[in-house]
C-alpha positions as CSV (number, residue, x, y, z in Angstrom):
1,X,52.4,-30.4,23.8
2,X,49.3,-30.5,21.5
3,X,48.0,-27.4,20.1
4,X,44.5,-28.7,20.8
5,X,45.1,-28.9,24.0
6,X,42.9,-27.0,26.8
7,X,45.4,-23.8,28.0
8,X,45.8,-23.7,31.5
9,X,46.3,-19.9,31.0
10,X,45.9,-16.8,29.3
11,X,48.1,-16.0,27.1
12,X,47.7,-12.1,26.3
13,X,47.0,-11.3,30.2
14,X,49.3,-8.8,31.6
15,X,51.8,-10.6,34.1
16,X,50.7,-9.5,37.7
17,X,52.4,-11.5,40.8
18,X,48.8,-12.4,41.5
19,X,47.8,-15.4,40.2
20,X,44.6,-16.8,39.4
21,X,43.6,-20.6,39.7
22,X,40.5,-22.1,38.4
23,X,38.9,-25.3,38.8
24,X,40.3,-26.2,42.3
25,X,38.4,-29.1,44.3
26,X,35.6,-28.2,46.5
27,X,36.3,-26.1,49.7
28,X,40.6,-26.1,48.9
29,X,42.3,-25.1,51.7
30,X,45.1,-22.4,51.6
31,X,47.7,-25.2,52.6
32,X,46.9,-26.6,49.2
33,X,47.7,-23.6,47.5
34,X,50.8,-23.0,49.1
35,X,51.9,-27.0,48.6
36,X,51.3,-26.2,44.6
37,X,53.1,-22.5,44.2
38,X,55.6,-22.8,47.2
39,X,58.8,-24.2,44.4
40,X,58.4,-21.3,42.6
41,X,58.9,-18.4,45.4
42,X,57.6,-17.2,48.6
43,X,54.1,-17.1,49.0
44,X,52.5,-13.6,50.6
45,X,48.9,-13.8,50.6
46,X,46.0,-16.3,49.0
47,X,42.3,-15.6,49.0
48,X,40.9,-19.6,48.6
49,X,37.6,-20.5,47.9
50,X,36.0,-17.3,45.8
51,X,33.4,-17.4,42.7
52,X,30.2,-19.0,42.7
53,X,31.0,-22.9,43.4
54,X,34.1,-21.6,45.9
55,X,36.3,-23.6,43.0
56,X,38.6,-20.5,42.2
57,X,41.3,-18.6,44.4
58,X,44.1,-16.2,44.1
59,X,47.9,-17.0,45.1
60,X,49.7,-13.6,45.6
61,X,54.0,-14.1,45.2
62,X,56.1,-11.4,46.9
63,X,58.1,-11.1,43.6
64,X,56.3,-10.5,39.5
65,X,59.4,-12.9,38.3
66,X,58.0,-15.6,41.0
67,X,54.7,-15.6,39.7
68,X,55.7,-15.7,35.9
69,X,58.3,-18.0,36.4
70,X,55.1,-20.5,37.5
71,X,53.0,-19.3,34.7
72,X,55.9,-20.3,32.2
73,X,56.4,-23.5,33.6
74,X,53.2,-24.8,33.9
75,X,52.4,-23.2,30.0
76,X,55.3,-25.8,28.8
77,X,54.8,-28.9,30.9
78,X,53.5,-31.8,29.6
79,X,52.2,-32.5,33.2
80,X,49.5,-29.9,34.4
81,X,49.2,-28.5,37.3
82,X,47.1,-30.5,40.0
83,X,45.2,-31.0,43.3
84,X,43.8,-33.6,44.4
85,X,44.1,-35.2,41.4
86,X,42.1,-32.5,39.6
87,X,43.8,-30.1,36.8
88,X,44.4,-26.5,37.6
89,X,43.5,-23.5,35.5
90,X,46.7,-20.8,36.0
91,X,46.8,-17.3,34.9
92,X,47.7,-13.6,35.3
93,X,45.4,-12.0,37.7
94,X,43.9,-8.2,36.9
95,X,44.9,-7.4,40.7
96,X,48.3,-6.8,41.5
97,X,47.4,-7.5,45.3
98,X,45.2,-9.5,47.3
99,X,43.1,-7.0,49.6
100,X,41.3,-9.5,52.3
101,X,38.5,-7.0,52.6
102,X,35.8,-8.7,54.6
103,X,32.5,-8.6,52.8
104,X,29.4,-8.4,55.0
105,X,28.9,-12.1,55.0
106,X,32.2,-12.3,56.2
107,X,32.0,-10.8,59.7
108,X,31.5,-13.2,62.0
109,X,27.8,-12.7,63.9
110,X,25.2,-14.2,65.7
111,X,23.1,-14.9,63.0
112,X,23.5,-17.3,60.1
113,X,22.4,-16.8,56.1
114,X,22.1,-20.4,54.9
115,X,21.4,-20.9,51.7
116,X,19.6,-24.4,51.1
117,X,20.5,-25.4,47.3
118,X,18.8,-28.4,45.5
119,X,15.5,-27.8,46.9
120,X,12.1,-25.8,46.4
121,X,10.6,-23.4,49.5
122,X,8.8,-26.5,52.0
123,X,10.8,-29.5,50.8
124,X,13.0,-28.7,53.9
125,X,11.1,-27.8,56.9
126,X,11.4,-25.2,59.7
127,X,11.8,-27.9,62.1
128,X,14.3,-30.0,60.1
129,X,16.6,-26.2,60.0
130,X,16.2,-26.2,63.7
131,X,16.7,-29.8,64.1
132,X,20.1,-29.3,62.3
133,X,21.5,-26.3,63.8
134,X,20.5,-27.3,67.4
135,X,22.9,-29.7,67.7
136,X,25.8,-26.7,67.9
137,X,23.3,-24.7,70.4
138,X,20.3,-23.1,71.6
139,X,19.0,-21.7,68.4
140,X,16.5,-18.5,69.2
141,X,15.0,-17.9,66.3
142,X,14.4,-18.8,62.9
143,X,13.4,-17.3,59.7
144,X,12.8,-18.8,56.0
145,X,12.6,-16.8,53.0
146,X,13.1,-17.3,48.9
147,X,15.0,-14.9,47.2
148,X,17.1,-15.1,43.4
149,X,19.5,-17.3,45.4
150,X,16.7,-19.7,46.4
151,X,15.4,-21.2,49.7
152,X,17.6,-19.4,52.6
153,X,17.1,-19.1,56.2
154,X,18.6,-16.9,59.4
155,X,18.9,-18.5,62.1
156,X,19.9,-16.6,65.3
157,X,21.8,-17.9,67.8
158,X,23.0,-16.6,71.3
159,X,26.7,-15.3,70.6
160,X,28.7,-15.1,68.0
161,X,31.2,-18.2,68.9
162,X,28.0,-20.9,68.9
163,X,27.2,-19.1,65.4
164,X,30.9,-19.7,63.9
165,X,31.1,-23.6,65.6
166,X,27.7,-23.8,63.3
167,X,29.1,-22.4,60.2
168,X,32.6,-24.2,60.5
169,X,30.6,-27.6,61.1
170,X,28.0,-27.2,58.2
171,X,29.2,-25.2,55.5
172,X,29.0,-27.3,52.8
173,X,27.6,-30.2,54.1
174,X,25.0,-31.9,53.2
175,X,21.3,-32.4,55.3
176,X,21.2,-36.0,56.5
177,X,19.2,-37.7,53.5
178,X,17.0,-39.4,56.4
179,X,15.7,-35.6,56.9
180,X,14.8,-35.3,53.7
181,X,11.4,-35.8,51.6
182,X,11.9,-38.8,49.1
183,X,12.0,-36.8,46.3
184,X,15.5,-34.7,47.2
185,X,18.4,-37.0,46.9
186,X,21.1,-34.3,48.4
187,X,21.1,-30.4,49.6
188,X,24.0,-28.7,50.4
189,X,24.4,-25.8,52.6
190,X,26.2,-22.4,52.0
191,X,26.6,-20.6,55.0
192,X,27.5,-16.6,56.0
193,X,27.3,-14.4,58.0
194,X,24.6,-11.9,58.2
195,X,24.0,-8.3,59.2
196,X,21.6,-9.3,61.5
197,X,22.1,-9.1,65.0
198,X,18.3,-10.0,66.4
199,X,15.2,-11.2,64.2
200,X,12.1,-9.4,64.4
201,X,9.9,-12.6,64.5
202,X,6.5,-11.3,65.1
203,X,4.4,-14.7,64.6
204,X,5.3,-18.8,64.8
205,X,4.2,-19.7,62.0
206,X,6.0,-22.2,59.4
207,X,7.8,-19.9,58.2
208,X,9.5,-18.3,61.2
209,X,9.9,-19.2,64.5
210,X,11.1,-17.7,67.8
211,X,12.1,-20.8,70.5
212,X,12.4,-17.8,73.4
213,X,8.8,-16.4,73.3
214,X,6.3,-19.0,74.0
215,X,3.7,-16.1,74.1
216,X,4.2,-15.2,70.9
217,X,0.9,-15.7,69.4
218,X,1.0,-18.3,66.1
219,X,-0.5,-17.6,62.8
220,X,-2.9,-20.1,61.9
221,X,-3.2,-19.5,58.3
222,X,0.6,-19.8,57.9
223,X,1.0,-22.9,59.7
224,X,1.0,-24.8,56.7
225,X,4.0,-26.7,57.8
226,X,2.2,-28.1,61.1
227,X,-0.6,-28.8,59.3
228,X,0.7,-32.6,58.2
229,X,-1.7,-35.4,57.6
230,X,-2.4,-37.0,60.7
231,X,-2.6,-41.0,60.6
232,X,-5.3,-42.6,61.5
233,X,-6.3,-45.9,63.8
234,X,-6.4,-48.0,60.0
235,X,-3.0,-46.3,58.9
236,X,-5.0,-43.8,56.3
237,X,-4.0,-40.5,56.5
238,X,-6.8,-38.4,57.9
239,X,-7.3,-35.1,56.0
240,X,-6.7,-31.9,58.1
241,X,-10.1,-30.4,59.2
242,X,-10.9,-26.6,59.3
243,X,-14.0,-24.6,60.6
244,X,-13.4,-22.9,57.2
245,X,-14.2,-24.4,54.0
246,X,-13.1,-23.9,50.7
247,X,-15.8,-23.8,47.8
248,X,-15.1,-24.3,43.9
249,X,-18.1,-23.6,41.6
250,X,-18.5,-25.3,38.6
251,X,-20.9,-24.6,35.4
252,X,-21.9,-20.9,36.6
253,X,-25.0,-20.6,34.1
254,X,-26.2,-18.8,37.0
255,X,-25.2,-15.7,39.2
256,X,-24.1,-16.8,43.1
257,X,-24.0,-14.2,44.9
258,X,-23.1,-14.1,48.9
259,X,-26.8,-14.0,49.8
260,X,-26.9,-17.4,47.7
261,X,-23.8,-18.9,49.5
262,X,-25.8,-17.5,52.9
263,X,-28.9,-20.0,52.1
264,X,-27.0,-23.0,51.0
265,X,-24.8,-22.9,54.1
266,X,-26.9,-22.1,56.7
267,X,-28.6,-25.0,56.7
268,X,-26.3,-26.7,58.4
269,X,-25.4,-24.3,60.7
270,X,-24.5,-20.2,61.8
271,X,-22.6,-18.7,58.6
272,X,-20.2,-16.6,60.7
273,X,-18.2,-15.0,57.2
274,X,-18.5,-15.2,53.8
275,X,-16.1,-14.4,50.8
276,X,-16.8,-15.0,47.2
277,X,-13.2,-14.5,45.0
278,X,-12.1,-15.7,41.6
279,X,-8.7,-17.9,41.1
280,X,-7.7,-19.7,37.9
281,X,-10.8,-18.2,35.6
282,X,-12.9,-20.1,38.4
283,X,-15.3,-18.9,40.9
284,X,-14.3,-19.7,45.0
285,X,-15.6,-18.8,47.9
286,X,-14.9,-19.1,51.8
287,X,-17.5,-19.9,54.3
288,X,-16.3,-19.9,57.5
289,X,-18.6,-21.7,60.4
290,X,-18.2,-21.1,64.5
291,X,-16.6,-24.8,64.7
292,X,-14.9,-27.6,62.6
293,X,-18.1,-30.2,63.6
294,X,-20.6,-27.8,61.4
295,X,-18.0,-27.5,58.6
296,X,-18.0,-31.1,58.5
297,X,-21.3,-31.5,58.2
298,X,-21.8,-29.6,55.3
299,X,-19.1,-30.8,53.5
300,X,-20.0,-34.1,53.6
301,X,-23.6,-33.0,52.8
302,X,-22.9,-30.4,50.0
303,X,-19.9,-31.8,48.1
304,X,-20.9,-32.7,44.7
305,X,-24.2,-31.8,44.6
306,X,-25.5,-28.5,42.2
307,X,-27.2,-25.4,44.0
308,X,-29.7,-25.0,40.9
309,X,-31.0,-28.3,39.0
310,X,-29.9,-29.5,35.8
311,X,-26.0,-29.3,37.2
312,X,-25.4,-26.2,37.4
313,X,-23.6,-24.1,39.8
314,X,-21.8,-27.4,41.0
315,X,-19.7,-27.4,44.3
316,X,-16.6,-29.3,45.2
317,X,-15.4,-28.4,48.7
318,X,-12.7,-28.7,50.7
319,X,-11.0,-27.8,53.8
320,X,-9.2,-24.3,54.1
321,X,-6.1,-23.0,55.9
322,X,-7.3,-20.1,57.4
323,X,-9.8,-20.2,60.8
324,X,-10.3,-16.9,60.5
325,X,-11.8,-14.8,57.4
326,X,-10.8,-11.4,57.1
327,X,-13.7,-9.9,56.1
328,X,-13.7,-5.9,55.6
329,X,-16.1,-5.1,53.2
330,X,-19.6,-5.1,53.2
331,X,-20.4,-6.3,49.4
332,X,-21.8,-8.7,47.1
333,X,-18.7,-9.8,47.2
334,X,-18.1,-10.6,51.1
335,X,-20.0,-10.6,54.2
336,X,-19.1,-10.9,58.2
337,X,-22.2,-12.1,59.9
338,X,-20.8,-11.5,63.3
339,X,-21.0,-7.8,62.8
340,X,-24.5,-6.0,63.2
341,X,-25.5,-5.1,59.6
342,X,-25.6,-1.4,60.7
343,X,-22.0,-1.2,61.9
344,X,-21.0,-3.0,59.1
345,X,-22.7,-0.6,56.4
346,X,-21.3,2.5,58.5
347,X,-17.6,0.9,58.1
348,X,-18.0,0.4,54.2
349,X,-16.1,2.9,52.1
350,X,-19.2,4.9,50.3
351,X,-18.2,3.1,46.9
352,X,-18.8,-0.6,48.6
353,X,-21.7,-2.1,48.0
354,X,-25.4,-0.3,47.3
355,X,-28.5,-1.3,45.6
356,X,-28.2,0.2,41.8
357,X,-30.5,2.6,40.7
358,X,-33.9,1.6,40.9
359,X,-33.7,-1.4,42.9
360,X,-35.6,-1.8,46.1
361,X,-34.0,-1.3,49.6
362,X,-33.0,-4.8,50.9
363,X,-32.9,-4.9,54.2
364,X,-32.0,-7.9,56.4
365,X,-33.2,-10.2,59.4
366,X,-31.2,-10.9,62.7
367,X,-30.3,-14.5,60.7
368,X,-28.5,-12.0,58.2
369,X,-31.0,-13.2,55.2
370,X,-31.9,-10.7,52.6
371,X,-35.8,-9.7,52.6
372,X,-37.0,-7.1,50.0
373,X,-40.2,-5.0,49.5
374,X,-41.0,-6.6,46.7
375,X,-39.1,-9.9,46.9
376,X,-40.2,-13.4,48.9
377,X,-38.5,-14.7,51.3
378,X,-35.9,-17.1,50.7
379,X,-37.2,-18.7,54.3
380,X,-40.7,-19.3,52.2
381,X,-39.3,-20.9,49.5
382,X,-36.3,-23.4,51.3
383,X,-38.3,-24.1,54.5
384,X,-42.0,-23.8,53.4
385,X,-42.9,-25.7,56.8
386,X,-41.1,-23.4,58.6
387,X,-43.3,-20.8,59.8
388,X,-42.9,-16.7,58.8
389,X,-40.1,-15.2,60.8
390,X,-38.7,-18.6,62.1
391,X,-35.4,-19.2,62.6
392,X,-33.7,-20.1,59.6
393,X,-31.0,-23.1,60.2
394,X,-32.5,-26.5,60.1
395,X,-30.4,-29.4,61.4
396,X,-28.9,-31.6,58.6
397,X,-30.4,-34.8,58.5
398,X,-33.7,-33.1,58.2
399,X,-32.5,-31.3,55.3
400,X,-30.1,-33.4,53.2
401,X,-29.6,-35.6,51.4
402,X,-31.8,-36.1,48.1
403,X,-34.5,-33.0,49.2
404,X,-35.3,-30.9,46.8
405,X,-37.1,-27.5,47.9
406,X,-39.8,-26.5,45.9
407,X,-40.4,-22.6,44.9
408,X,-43.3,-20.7,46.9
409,X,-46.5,-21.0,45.2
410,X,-46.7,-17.7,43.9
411,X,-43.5,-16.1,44.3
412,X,-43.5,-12.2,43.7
413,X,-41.1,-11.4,41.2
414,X,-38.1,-9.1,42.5
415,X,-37.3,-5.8,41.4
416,X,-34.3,-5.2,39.3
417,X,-31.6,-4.6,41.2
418,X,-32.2,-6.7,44.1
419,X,-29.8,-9.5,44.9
420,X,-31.2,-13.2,43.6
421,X,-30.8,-15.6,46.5
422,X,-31.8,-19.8,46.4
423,X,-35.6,-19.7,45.9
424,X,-36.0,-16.7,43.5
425,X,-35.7,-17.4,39.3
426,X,-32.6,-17.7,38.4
427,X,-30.7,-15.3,35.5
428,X,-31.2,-16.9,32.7
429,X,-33.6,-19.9,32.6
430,X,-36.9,-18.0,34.4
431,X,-38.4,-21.5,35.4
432,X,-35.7,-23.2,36.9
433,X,-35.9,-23.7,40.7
434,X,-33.0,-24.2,42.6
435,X,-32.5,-27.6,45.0
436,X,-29.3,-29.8,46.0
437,X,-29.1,-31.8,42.6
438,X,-26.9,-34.4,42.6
């Protein structure tokens, strides 16, 4: 035999009557095992389908002299040792007996860990994993996660025997490639058994799923999943509408604050929320309308078009996830409309938001706009035909598109301190009035 060649074994291991094999074919059954070491004594235990790829296994002979005398053998043969065509890898385990300790994962259970390899979390659906692991029973409940392992799922099932038909069936299988986005040529599942015996599943959302509580109430902003482009009449895929939008600022010369956001927006309709966040070194906000119809409206009005003239402060908007903002704080930073401004002031931490020293007390109107002592009224300077104290949304078409607003007259200038909203000088170019620029 070649010196060169690859040794099927280790040479300096200490003989044990446990033997190790290596690079066995996928998912080798113990009749295998027992087919290849059976000539060279009686076989007492094997463990098949160990290490990471379940391509290793141990072979354990009643006798030390059985399991060198297979060692030795195979170490001189000019054939090598083989199943299924594929060469073995022999040598001297470190055990010196195979203990068929169950690990947790061998238990059998109700509920399944599957672990979905050859994919990224959302190529694989919830409803594809149910889809899948219906077809052995009623599945209850589902849960996806991502851990170091990658994409895995529970899924609960009634008893224990529907759960081990499942895990026989698909362990190591493959999801039908029809299911599959066109991207992902093949996944394969490893499936256990978990510690689990009932799911906590508080929300449906695409995530998680309980199929025995219709009650349960669903999470819209995690519905992503549900949320797929819906085709329309001319075969286009219609984008998903939300009440929410999504706002990206570009070129901030300017300072946009929430009371800004509050003007643009509610020309089109009642701002219920407001959130102003930064992602990506950019500037975002959230404005969240009563309805999708609004939110609609001023999308198509506002996308594209600058808050202040000479491009800046430029919006690009979009549809959001959520339906409902969760607005705590009462800041420059975020705003719920839907709360009276006094509750909403008593239910800010101290530290929240407060006029710096100097400035003048801003107060605010039942439309939520900001009106200072010494500071004109956004109203005057957006709407100058609408008279003091009017109401301050205007319907769209009256408003949009190409209008630009001219400043008050003779605005007063604000006191330091006090929020700038659309109609007052901006930061740093004093002249500057703001309008919808396109």
């Amino acid at each position: 035999m070649s010196t060169s060649a690859q040794p099927q074994f280790r040479y300096t291991q200490t003989p044990s009557k446990v033997l190790h094999l290596r690079n066995l074919p996928w998912e080798c059954i113990e009749e295998e095992l027992v087919e290849l070491c059976k000539p060279f004594g009686k076989i007492v235990n094997t463990k098949c389908n160990v290490g990471a790829n379940r391509n290793q296994a141990f072979v354990e002979f009643s006798d030390l002299n059985q399991a060198i005398n297979m060692v030795t053998y195979y170490a001189s043969s000019s054939e090598p040792a083989q199943i299924r065509g594929k060469t073995v890898y022999i040598q001297y385990s470190n055990r010196h007996e195979i203990v068929n300790n169950k690990s947790p994962g061998d238990v059998p259970g109700n509920v399944l860990l599957v672990t979905i390899e050859g994919v990224e979390a959302g190529d694989v659906s919830i409803d594809v994993i149910h889809l899948v692991f219906s077809a052995f029973g009623f599945v209850h409940k589902i849960a996806t996660f991502e851990k170091a392992a990658g994409f895995q799922a529970l899924i609960q099932y009634s008893d224990v025997q529907t759960a081990s038909t499942a895990r026989d069936s698909l362990d190591g299988r493959s999801i039908p490639r029809y299911l599959l986005p066109s991207h992902v040529n093949e996944c394969y599942l490893r499936i256990s058994y978990s510690a689990h015996t009932d799911l906590n599943i508080k929300f449906q959302s695409h995530r998680s799923r309980d199929y025995t509580n219709p009650h349960l109430p669903v999470n819209p902003t995690a519905m992503d999943g549900l949320l797929q482009p819906v085709v329309g009449p001319d075969g286009k895929k219609k984008e998903f509408e939300s009440n929410v939008l999504l706002a990206s600022i570009e070129n901030m010369q300017y300072a946009v604050t929430v009371d800004v956001l509050h003007t643009v927006f509610s020309a089109f309709g009642t701002v219920q929320k407001i959130a102003i966040f930064e992602k990506n070194g950019g500037t975002q906000a959230l404005i969240q309308y009563p309805d999708i119809a609004i939110a609609a409206v001023a999308k198509e009005a506002l996308e594209g078009h600058c808050i202040y003239d000479g491009g800046y402060c430029k919006l690009h908007l979009s549809y959001s996830r959520h339906t409902d903002l969760n607005v705590k704080a009462y800041s420059d930073k975020s705003r719920d409309y839907t709360i009276p401004i006094s509750l909403a002031m008593q239910q800010t931490p101290a530290a929240g938001w407060q006029n710096p020293p100097g400035a003048s007390a801003v107060g605010y109107t039942s439309s939520g706009m900001p009106q200072g002592h010494a500071q004109t009224s956004p109203v005057s300077s957006w709407f100058p035909a609408m008279p003091s104290g009017g109401h301050t949304f205007v319907s769209a078409p009256s408003t949009f598109p190409g209008q630009a607003y001219a400043s008050s007259p003779s605005p007063a200038q604000p006191s330091p301190g006090v929020p700038q909203a659309i109609g007052t000088q901006p930061l740093h170019q004093p002249s500057q009035s703001p309008y919808y620029g396109s």
